[in-house]
C-alpha positions in Angstrom: 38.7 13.1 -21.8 42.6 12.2 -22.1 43.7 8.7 -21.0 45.3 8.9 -17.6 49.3 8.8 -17.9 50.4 5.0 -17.2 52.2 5.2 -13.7 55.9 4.5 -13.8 55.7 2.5 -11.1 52.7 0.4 -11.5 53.8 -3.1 -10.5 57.4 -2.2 -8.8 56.7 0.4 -6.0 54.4 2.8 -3.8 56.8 5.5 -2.9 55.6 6.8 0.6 56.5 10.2 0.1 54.6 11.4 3.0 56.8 9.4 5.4 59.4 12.6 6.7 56.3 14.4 7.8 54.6 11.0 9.5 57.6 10.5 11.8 60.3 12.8 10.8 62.6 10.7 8.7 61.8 9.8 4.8 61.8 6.4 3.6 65.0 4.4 1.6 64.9 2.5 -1.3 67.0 -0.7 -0.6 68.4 -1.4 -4.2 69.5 -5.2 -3.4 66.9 -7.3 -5.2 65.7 -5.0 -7.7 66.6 -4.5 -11.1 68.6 -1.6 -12.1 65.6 -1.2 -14.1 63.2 -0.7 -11.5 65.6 1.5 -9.6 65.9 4.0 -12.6 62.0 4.0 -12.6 61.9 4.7 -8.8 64.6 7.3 -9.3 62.7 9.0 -12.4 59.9 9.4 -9.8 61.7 10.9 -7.2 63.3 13.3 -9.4 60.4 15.7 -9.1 60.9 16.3 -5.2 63.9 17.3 -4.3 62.2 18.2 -1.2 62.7 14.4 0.0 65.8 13.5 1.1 66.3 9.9 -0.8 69.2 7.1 0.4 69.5 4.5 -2.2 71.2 2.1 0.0 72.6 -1.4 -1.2 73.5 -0.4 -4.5 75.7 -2.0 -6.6 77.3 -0.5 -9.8 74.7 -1.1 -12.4 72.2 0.2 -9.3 74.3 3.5 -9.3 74.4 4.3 -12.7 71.3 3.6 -13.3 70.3 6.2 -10.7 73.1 8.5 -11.5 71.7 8.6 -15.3 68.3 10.1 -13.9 70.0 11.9 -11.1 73.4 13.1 -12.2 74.0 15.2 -9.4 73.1 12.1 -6.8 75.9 11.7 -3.6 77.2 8.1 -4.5 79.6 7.1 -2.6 81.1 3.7 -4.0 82.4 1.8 -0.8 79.2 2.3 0.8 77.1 1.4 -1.5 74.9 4.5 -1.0 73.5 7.2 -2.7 71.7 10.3 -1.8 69.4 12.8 -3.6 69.4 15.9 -3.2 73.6 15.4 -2.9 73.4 18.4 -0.5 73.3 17.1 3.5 70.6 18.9 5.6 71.7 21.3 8.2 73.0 19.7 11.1 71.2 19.6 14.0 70.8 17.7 17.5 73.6 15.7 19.3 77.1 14.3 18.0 77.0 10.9 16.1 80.4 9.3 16.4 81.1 5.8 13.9 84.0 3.5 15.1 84.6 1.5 12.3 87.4 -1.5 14.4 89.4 -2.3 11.3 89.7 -0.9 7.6 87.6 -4.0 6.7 84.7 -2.7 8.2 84.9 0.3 6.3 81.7 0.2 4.0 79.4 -1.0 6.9 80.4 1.7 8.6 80.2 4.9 6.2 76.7 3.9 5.1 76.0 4.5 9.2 77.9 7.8 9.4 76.5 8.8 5.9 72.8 7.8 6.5 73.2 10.1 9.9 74.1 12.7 7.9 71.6 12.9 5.6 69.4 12.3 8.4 70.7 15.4 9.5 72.7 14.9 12.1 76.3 16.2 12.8 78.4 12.6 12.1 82.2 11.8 12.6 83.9 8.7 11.5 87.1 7.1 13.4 88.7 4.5 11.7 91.2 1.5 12.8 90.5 1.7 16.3 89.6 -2.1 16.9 91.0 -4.0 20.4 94.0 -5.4 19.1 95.6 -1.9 19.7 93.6 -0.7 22.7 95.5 2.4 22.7 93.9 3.4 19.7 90.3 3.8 20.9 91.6 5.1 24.2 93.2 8.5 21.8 89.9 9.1 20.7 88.2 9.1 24.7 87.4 13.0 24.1 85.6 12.7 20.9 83.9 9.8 22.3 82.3 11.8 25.5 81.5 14.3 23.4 78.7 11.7 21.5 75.3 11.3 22.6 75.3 8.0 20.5 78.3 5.8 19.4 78.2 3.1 16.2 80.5 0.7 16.5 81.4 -1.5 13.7 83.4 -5.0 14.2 83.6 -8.2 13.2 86.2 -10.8 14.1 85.5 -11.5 17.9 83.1 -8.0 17.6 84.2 -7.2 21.3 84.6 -3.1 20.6 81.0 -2.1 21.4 81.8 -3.7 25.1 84.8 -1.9 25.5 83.4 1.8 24.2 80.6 1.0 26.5 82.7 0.6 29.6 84.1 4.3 28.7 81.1 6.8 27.9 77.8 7.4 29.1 76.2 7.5 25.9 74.6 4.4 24.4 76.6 2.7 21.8 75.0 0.8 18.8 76.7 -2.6 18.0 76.8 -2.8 14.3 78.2 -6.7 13.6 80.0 -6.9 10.5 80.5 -9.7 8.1 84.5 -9.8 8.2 86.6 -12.2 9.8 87.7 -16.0 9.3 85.3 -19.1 9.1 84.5 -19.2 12.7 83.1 -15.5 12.4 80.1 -17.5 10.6 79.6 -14.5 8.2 79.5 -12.1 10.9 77.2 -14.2 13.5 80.2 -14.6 16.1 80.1 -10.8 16.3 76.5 -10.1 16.0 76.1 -12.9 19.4 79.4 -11.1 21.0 77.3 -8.0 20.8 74.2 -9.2 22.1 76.0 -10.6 25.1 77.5 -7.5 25.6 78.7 -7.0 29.7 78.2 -3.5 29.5 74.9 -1.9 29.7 73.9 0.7 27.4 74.5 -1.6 23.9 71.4 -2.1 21.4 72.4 -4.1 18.7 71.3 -4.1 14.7 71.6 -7.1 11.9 74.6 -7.9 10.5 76.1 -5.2 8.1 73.0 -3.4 8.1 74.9 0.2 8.2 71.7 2.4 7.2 69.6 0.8 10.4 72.5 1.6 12.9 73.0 5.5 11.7 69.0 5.6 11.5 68.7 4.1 15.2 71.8 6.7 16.5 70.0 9.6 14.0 67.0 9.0 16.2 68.8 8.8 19.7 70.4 12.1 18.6 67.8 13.9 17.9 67.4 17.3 19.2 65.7 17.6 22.4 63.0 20.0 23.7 65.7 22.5 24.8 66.4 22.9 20.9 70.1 21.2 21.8 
């Protein structure tokens, strides 16, 4: 009898593959803290189901082309830090995700939310520049924003945006702190502990810069309902 094949991943990972079908949404592979290595291995795996929808979040250059070298076709987008496999997004369904993103800075916090909502199949926009300092901004985008059954909202500096949004629309919003601002952001704590004080009801509030937990959380709330909407 033949010698079994080694497995490829033996010592790094278990892949659970069967996660999509457990509870409707497949797993991630969080690259930060790996080798590039070990992410190549994990992506040589994957590359015989293309039936799993695969995020490669927190990936840094040597992360990407590591996976983009087994996956050439792979989504990567750079500022996000995020890759996808199949490139292809799923067929929209569900209600409207809408991602403020306050200021330019929070730009790669918020893409890998609108991004992982799309490839959690879910129909996403993304509004940029729209942070307090210009209220008028956010206040242009009132009809979009009505038209959301969830709302991301990343900020940093003083992180107030998710209060205001939330004092507008019906819809729950999802605070998503960010790590930009000056010392006295503390790396994005002075935002995250804004958020969580929020004065308007409806605001649930991830980890700092954690992107691919806030468009998971609004992929959920948006799900489709019973109706099929």
């Amino acid at each position: 009898m033949a010698e079994p094949l080694p497995d490829p991943l033996a010592g790094i990972a278990e892949l659970d593959l069967d996660r999509g079908a457990r509870r409707g949404y497949p797993e991630a592979v969080y690259c930060a803290g790996k080798t590039p290595e070990q992410v190549r291995r994990i992506a040589t795996a994957l590359a015989g189901r293309p039936d799993v929808t695969t995020l490669f979040t927190r990936a840094g250059a040597e992360h990407a082309a590591a996976v983009l070298d087994v996956l050439p076709d792979a989504f990567h987008d750079e500022s996000a830090g995020l890759l996808a496999w199949p490139p292809t997004r799923p067929e929209p369904r569900g209600g409207l995700v809408v991602v403020l993103a306050a200021g330019t800075s929070d730009l790669p916090a918020a893409r890998e939310a609108h991004l992982t909502a799309g490839y959690l199949g879910r129909r996403s926009e993304l509004v940029v520049d729209v942070g307090v300092a210009g209220l008028h901004r956010v206040l242009a985008r009132l009809d979009l924003l009505r038209r959301a059954r969830v709302i991301v909202v990343a900020a940093g500096m003083d992180g107030a945006l998710p209060s205001v949004v939330a004092g507008l629309v019906s819809a729950p919003v999802v605070g998503l702190p960010t790590s930009v601002g000056y010392g006295a952001a503390f790396g994005g704590l002075a935002p995250l502990l804004t958020m969580l004080n929020s004065c308007a009801p409806g605001v649930s509030v991830v980890n700092i810069d954690n992107g691919y937990g806030a468009g998971h959380l609004a992929a959920q709330i948006a799900a489709p309902q019973e109706d099929g909407a």
